[in-house]
mmJSON file of the N, C-alpha and C atoms, coordinates in Angstrom:
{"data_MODEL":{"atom_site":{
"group_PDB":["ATOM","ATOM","ATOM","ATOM","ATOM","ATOM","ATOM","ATOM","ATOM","ATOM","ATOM","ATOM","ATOM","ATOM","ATOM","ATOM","ATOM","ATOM","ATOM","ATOM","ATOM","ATOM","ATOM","ATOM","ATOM","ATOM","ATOM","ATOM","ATOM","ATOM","ATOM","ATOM","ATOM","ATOM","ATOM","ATOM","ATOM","ATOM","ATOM","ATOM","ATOM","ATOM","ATOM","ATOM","ATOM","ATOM","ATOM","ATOM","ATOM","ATOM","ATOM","ATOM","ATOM","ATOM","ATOM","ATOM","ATOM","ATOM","ATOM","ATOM","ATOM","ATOM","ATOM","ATOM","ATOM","ATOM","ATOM","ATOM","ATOM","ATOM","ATOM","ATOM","ATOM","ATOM","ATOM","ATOM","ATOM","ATOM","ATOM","ATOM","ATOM","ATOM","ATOM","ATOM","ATOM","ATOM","ATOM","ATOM","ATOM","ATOM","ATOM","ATOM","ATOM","ATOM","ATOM","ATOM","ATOM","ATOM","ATOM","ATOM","ATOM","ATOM","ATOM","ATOM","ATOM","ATOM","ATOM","ATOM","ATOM","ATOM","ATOM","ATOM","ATOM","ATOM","ATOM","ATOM","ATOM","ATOM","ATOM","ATOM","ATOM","ATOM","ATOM","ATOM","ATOM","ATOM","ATOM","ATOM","ATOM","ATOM","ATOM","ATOM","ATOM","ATOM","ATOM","ATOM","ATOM","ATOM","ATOM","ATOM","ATOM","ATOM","ATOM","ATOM","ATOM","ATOM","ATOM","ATOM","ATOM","ATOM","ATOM","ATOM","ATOM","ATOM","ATOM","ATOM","ATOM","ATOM","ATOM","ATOM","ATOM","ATOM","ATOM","ATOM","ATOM","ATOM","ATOM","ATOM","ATOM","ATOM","ATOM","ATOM","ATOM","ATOM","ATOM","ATOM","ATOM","ATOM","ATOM","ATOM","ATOM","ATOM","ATOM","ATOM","ATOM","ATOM","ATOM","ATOM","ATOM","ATOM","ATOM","ATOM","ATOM","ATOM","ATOM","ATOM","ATOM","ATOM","ATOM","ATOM","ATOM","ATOM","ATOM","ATOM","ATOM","ATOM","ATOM","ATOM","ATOM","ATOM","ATOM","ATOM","ATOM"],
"id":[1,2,3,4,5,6,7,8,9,10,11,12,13,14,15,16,17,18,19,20,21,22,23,24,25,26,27,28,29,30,31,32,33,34,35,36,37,38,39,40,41,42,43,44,45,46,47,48,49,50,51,52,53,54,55,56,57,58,59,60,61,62,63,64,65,66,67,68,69,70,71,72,73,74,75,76,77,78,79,80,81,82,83,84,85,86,87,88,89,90,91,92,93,94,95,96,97,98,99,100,101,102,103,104,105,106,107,108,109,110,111,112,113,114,115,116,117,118,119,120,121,122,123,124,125,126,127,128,129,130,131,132,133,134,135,136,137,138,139,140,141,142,143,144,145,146,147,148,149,150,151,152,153,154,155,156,157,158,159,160,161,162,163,164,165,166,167,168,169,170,171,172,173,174,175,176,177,178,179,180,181,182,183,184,185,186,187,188,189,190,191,192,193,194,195,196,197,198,199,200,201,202,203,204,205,206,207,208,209,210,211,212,213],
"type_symbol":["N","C","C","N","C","C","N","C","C","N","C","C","N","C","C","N","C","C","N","C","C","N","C","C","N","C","C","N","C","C","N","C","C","N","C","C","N","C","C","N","C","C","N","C","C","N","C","C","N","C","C","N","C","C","N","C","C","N","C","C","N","C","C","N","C","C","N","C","C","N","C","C","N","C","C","N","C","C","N","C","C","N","C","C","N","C","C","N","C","C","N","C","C","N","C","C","N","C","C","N","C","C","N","C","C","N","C","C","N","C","C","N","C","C","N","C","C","N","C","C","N","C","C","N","C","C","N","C","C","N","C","C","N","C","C","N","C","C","N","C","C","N","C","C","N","C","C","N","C","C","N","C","C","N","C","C","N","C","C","N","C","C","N","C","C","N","C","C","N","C","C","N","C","C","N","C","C","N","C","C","N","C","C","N","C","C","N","C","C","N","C","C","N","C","C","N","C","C","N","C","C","N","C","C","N","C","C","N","C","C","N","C","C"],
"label_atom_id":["N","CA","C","N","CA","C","N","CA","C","N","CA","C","N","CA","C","N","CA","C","N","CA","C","N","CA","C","N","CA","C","N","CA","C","N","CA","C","N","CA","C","N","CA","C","N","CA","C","N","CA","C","N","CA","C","N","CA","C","N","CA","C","N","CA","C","N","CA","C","N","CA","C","N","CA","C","N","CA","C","N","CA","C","N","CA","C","N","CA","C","N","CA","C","N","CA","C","N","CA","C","N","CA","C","N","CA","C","N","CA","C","N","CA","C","N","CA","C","N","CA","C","N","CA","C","N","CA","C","N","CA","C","N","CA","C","N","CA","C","N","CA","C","N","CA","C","N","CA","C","N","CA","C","N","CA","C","N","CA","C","N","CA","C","N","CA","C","N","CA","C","N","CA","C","N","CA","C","N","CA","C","N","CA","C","N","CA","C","N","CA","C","N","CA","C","N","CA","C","N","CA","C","N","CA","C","N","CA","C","N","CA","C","N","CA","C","N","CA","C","N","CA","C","N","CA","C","N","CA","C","N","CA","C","N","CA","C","N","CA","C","N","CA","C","N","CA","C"],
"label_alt_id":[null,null,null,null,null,null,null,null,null,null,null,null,null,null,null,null,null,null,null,null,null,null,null,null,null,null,null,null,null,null,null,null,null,null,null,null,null,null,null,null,null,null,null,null,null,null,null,null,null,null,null,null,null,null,null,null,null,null,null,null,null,null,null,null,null,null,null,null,null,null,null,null,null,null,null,null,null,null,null,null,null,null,null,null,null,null,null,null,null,null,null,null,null,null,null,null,null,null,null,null,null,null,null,null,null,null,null,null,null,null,null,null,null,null,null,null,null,null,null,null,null,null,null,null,null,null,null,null,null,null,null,null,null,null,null,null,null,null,null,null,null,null,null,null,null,null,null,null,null,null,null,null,null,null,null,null,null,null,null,null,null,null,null,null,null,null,null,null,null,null,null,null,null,null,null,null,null,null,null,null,null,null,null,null,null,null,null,null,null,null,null,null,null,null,null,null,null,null,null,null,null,null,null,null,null,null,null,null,null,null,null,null,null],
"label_comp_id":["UNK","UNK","UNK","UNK","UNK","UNK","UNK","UNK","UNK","UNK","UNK","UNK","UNK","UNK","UNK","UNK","UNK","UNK","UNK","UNK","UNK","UNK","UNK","UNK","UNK","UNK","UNK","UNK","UNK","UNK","UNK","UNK","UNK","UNK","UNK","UNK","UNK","UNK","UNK","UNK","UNK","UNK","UNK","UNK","UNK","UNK","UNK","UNK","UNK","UNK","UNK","UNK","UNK","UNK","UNK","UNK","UNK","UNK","UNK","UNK","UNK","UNK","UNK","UNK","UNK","UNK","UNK","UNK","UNK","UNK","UNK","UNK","UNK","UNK","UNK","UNK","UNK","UNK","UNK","UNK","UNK","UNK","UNK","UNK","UNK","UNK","UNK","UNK","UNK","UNK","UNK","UNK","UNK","UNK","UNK","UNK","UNK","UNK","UNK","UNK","UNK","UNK","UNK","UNK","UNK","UNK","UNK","UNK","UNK","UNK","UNK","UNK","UNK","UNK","UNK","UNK","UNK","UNK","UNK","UNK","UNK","UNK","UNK","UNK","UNK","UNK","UNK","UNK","UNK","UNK","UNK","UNK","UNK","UNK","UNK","UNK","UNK","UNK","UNK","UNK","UNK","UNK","UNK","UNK","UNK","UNK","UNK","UNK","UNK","UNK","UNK","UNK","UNK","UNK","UNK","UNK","UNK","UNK","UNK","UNK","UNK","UNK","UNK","UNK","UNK","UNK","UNK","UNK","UNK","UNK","UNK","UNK","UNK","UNK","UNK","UNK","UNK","UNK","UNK","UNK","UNK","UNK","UNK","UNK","UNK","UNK","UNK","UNK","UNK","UNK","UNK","UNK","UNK","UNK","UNK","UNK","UNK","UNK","UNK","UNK","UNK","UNK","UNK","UNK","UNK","UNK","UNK","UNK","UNK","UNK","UNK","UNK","UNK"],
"label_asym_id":["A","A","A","A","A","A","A","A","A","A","A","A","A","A","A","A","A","A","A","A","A","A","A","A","A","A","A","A","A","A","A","A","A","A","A","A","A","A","A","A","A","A","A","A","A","A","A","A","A","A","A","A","A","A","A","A","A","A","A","A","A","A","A","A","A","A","A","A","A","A","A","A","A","A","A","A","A","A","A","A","A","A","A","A","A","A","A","A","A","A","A","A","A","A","A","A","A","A","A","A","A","A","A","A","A","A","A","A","A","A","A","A","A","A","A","A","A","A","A","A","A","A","A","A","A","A","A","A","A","A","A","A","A","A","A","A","A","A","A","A","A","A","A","A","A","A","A","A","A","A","A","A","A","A","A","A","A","A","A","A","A","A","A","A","A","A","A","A","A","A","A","A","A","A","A","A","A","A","A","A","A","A","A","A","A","A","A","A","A","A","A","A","A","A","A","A","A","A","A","A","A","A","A","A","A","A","A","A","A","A","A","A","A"],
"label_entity_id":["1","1","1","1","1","1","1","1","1","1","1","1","1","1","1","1","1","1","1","1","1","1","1","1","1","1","1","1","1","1","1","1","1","1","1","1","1","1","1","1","1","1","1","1","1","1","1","1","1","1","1","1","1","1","1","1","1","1","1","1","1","1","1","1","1","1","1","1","1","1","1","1","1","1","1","1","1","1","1","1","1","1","1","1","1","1","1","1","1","1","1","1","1","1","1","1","1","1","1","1","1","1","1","1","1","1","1","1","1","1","1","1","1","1","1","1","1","1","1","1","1","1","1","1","1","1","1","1","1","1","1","1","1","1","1","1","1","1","1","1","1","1","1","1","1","1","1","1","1","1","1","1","1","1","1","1","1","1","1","1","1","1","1","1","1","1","1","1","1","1","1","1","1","1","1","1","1","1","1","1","1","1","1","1","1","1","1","1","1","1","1","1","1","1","1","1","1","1","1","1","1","1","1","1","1","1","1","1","1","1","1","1","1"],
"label_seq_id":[1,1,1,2,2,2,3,3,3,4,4,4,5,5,5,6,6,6,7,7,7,8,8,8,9,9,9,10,10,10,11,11,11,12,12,12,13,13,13,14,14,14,15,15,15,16,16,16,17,17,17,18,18,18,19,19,19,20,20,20,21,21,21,22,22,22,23,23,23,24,24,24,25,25,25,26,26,26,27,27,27,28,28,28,29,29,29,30,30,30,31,31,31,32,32,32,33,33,33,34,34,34,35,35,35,36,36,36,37,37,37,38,38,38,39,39,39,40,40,40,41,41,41,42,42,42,43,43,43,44,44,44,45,45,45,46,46,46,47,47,47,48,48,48,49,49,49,50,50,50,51,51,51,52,52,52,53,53,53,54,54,54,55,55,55,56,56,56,57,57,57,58,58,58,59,59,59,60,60,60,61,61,61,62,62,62,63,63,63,64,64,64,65,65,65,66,66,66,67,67,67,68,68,68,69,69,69,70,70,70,71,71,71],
"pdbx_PDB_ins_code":[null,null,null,null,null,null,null,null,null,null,null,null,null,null,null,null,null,null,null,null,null,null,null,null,null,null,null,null,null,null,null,null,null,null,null,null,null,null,null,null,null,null,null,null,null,null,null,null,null,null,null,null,null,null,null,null,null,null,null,null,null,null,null,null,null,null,null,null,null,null,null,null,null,null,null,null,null,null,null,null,null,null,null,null,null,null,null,null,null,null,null,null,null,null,null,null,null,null,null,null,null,null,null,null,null,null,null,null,null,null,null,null,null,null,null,null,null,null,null,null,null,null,null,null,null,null,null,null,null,null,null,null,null,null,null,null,null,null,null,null,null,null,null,null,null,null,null,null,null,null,null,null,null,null,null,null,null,null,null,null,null,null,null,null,null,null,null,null,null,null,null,null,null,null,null,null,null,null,null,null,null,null,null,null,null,null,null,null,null,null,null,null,null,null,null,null,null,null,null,null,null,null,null,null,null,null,null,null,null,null,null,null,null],
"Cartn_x":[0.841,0.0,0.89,0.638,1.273,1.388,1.859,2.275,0.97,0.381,-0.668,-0.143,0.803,0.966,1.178,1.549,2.058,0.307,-0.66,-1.778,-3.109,-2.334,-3.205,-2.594,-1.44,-1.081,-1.732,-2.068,-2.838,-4.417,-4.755,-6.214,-5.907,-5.381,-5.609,-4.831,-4.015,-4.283,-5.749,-6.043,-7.396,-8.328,-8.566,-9.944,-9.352,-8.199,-7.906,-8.516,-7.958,-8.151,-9.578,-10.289,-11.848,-12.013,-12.442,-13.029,-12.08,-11.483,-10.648,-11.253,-12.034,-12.862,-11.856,-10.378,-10.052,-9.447,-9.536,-9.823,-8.626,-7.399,-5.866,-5.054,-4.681,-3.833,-2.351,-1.547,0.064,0.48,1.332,2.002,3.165,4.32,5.198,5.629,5.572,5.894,5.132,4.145,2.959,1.935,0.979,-0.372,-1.265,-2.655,-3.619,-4.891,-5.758,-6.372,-8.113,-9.042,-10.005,-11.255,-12.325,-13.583,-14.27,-14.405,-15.785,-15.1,-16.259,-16.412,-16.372,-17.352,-18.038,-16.725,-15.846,-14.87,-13.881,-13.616,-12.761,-13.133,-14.829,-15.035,-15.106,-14.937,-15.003,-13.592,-12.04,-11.328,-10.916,-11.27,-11.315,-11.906,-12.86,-13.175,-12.307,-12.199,-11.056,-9.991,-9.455,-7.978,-8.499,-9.759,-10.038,-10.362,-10.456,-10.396,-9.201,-8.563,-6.749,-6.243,-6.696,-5.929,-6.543,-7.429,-8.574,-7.422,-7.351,-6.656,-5.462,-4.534,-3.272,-2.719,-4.305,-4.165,-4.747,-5.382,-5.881,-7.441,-7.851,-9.593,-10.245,-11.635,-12.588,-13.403,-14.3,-14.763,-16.456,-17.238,-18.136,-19.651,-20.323,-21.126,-22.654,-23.573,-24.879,-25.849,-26.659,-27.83,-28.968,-29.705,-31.204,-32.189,-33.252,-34.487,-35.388,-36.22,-37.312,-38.395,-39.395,-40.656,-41.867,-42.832,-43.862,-44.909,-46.742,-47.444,-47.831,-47.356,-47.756,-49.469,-50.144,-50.8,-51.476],
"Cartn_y":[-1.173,0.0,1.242,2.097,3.127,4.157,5.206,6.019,6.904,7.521,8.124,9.696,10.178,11.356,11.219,10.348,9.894,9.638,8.885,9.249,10.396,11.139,12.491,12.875,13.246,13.781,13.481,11.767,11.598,11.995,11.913,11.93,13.856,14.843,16.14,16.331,15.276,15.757,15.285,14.121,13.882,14.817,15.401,16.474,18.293,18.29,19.507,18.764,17.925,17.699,17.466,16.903,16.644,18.027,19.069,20.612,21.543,20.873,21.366,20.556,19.511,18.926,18.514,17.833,17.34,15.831,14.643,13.491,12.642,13.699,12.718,13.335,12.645,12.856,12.274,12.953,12.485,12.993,12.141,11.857,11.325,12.03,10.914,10.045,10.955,10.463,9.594,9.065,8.133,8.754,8.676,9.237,8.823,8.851,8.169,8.858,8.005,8.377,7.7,8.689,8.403,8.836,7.975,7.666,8.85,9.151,10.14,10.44,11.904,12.133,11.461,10.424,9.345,8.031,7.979,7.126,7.733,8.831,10.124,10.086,10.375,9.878,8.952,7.94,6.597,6.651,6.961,7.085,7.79,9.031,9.964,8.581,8.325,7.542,6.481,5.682,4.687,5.587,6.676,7.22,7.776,8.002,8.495,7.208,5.813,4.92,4.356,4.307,4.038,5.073,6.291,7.095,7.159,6.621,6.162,4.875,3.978,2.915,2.908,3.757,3.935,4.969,5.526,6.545,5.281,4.014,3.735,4.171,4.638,4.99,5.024,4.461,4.196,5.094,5.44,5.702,5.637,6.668,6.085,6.798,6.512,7.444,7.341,7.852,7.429,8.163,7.356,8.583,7.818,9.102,9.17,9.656,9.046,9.251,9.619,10.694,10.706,11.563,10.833,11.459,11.668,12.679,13.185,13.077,12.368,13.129,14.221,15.29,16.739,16.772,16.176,16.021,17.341],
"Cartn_z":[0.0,0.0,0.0,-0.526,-0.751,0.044,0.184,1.782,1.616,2.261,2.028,1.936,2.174,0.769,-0.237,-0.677,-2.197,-2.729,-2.001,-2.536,-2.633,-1.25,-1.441,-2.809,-3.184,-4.088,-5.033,-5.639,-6.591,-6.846,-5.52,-5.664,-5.968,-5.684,-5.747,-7.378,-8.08,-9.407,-9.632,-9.795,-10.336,-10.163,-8.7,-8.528,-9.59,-9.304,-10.356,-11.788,-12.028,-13.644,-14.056,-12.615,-12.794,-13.201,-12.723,-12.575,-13.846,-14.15,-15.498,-17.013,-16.758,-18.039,-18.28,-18.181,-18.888,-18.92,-19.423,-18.591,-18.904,-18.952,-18.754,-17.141,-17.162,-15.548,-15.879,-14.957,-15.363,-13.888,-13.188,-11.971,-12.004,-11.648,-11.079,-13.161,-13.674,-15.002,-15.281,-15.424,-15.797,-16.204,-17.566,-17.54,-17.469,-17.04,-17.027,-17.638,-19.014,-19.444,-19.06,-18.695,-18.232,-19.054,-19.024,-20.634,-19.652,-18.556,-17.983,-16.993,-16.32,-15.228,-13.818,-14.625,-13.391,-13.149,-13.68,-13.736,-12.755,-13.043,-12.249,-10.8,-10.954,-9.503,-8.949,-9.851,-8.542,-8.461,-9.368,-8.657,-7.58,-7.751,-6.593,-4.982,-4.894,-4.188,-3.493,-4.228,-3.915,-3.561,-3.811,-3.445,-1.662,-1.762,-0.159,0.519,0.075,0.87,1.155,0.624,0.664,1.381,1.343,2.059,3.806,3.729,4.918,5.75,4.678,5.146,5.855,5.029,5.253,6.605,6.862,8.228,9.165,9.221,10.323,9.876,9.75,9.869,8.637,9.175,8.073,7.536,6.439,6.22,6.258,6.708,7.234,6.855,5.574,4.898,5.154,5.642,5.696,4.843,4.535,3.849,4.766,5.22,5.958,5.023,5.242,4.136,5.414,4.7,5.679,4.647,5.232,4.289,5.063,4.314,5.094,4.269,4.57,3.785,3.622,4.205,4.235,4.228,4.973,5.588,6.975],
"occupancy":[1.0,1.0,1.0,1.0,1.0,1.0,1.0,1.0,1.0,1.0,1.0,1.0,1.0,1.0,1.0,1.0,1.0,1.0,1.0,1.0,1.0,1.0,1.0,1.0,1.0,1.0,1.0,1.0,1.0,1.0,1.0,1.0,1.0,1.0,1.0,1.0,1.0,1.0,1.0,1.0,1.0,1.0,1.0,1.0,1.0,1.0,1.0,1.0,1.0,1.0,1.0,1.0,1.0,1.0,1.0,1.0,1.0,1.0,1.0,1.0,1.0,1.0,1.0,1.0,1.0,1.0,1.0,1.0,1.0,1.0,1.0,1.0,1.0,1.0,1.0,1.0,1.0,1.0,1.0,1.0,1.0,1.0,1.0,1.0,1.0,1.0,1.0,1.0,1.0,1.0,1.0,1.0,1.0,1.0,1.0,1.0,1.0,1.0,1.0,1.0,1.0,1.0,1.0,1.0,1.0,1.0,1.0,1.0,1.0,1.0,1.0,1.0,1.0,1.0,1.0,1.0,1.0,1.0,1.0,1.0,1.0,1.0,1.0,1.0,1.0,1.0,1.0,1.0,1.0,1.0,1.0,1.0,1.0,1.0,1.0,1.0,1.0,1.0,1.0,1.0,1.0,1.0,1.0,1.0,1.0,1.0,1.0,1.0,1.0,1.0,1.0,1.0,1.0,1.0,1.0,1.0,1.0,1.0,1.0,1.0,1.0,1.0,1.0,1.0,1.0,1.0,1.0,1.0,1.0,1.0,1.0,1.0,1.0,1.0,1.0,1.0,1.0,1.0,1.0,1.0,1.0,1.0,1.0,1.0,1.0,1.0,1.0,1.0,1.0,1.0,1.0,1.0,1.0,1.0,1.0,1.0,1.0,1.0,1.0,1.0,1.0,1.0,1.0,1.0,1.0,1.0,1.0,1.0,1.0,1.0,1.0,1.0,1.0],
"B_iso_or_equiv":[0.0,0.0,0.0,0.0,0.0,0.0,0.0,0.0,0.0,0.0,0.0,0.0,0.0,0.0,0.0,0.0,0.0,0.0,0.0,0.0,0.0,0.0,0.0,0.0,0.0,0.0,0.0,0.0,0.0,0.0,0.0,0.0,0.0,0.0,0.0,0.0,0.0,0.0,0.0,0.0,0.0,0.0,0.0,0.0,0.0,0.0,0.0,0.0,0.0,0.0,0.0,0.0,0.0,0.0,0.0,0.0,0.0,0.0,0.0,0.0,0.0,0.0,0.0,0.0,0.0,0.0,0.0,0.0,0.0,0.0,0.0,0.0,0.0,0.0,0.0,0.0,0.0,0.0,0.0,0.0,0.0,0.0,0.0,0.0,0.0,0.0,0.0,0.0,0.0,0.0,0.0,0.0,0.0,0.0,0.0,0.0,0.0,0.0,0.0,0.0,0.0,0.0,0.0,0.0,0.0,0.0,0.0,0.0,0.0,0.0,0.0,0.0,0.0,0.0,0.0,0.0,0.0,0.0,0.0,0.0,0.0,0.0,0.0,0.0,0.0,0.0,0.0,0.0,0.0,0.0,0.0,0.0,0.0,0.0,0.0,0.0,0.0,0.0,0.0,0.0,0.0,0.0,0.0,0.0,0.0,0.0,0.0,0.0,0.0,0.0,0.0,0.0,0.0,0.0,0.0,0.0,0.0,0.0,0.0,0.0,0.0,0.0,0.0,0.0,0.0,0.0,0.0,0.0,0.0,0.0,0.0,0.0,0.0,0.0,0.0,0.0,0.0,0.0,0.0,0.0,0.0,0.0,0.0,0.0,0.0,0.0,0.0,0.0,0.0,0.0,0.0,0.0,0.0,0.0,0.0,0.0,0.0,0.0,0.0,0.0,0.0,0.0,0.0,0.0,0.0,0.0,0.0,0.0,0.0,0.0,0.0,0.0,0.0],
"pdbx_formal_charge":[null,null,null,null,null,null,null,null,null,null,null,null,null,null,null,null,null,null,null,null,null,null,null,null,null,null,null,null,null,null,null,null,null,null,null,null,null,null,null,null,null,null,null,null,null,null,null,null,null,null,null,null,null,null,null,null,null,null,null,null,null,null,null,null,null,null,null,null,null,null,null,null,null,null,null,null,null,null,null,null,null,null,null,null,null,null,null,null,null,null,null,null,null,null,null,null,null,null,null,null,null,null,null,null,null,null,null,null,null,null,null,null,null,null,null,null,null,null,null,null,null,null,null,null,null,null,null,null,null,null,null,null,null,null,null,null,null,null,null,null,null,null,null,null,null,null,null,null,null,null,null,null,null,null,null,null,null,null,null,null,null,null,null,null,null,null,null,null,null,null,null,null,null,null,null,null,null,null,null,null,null,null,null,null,null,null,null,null,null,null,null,null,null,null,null,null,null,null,null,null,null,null,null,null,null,null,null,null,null,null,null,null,null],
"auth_seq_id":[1,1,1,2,2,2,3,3,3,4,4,4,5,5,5,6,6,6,7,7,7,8,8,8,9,9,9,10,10,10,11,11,11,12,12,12,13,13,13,14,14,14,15,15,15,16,16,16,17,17,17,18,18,18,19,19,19,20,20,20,21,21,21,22,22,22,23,23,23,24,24,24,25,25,25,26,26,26,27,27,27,28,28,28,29,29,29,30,30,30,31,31,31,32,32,32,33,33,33,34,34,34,35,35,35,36,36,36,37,37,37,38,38,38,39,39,39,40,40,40,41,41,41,42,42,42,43,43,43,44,44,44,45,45,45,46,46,46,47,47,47,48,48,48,49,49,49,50,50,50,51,51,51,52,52,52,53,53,53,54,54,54,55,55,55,56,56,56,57,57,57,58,58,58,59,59,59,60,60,60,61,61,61,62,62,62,63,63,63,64,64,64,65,65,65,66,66,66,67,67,67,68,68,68,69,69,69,70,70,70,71,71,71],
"auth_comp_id":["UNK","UNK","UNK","UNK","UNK","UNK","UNK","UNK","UNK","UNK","UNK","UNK","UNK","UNK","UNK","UNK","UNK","UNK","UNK","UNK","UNK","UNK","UNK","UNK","UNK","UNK","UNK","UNK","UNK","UNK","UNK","UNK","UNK","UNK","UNK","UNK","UNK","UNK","UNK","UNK","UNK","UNK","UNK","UNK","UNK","UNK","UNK","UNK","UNK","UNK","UNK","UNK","UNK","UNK","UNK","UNK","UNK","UNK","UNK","UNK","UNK","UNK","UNK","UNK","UNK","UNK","UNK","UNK","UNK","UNK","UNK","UNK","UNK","UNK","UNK","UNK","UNK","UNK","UNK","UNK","UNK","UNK","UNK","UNK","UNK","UNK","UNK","UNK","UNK","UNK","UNK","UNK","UNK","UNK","UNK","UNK","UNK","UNK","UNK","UNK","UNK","UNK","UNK","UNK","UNK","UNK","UNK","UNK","UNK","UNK","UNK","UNK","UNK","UNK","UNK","UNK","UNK","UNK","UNK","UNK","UNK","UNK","UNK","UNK","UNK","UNK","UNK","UNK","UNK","UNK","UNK","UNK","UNK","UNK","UNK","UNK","UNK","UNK","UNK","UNK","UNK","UNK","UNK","UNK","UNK","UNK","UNK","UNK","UNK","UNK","UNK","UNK","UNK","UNK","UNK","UNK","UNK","UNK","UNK","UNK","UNK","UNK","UNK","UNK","UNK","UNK","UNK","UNK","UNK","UNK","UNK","UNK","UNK","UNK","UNK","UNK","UNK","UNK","UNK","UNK","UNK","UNK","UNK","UNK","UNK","UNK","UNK","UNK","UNK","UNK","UNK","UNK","UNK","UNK","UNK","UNK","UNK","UNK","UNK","UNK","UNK","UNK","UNK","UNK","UNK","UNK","UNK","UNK","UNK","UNK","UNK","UNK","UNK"],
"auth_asym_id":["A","A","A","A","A","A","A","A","A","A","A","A","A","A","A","A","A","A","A","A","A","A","A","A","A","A","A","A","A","A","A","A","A","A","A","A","A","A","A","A","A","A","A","A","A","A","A","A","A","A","A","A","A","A","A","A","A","A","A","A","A","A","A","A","A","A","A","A","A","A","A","A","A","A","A","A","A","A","A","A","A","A","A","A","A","A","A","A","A","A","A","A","A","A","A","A","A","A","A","A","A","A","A","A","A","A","A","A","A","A","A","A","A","A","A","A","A","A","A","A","A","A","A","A","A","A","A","A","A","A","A","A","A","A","A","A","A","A","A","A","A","A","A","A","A","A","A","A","A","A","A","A","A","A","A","A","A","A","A","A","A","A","A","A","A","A","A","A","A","A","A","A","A","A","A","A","A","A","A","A","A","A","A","A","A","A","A","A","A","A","A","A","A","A","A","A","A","A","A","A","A","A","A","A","A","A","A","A","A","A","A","A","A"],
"auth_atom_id":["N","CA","C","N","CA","C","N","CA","C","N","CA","C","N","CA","C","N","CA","C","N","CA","C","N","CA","C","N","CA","C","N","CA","C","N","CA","C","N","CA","C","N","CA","C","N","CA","C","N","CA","C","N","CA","C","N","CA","C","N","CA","C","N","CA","C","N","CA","C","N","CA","C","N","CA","C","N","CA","C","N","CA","C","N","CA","C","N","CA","C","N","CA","C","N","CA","C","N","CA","C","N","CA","C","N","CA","C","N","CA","C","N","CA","C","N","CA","C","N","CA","C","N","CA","C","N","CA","C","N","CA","C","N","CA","C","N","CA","C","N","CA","C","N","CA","C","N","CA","C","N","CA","C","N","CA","C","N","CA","C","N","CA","C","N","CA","C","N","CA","C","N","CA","C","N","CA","C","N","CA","C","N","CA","C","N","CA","C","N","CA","C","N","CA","C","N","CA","C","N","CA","C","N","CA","C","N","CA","C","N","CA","C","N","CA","C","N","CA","C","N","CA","C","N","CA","C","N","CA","C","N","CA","C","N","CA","C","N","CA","C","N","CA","C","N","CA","C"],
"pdbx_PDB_model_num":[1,1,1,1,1,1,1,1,1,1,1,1,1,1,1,1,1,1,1,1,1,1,1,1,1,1,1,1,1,1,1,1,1,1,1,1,1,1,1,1,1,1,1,1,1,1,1,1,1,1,1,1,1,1,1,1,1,1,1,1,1,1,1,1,1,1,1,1,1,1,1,1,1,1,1,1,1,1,1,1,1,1,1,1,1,1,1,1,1,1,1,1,1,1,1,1,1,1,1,1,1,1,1,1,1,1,1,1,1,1,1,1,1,1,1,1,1,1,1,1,1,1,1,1,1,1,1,1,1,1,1,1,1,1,1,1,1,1,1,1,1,1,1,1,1,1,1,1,1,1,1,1,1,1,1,1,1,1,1,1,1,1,1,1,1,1,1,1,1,1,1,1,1,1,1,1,1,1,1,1,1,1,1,1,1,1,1,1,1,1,1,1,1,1,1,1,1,1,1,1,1,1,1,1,1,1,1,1,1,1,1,1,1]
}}}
């Protein structure tokens, strides 16, 4: 597993390059070419679970639903 600055670093090219439209990335002399947005973000994702990992702590996301008949 990789040191977890070495992967903040990656995940903060990816989110620049996300918000820049443009869907190649290059690190560390390597490039990486990506088909979408939505690909970008699931890497983005995985780089905050590895970087989750590599500190010790999890990640921990909930969604609550709540509904009313407005009644």
């Amino acid at each position: 597993m990789a040191m977890a600055a070495e992967l903040r670093a990656r995940r903060d090219a990816l989110t620049a390059q996300r918000s820049s439209g443009v869907a190649r990335v290059s690190y560390d002399g390597k490039t990486v070419d990506y088909r979408s947005v939505a690909e970008i973000d699931r890497a983005v994702e995985a780089l905050d679970r590895e970087i989750a990992a590599a500190e010790g702590r999890r990640i921990v996301r909930q969604v609550r639903v709540t509904t009313a008949k407005g009644l």
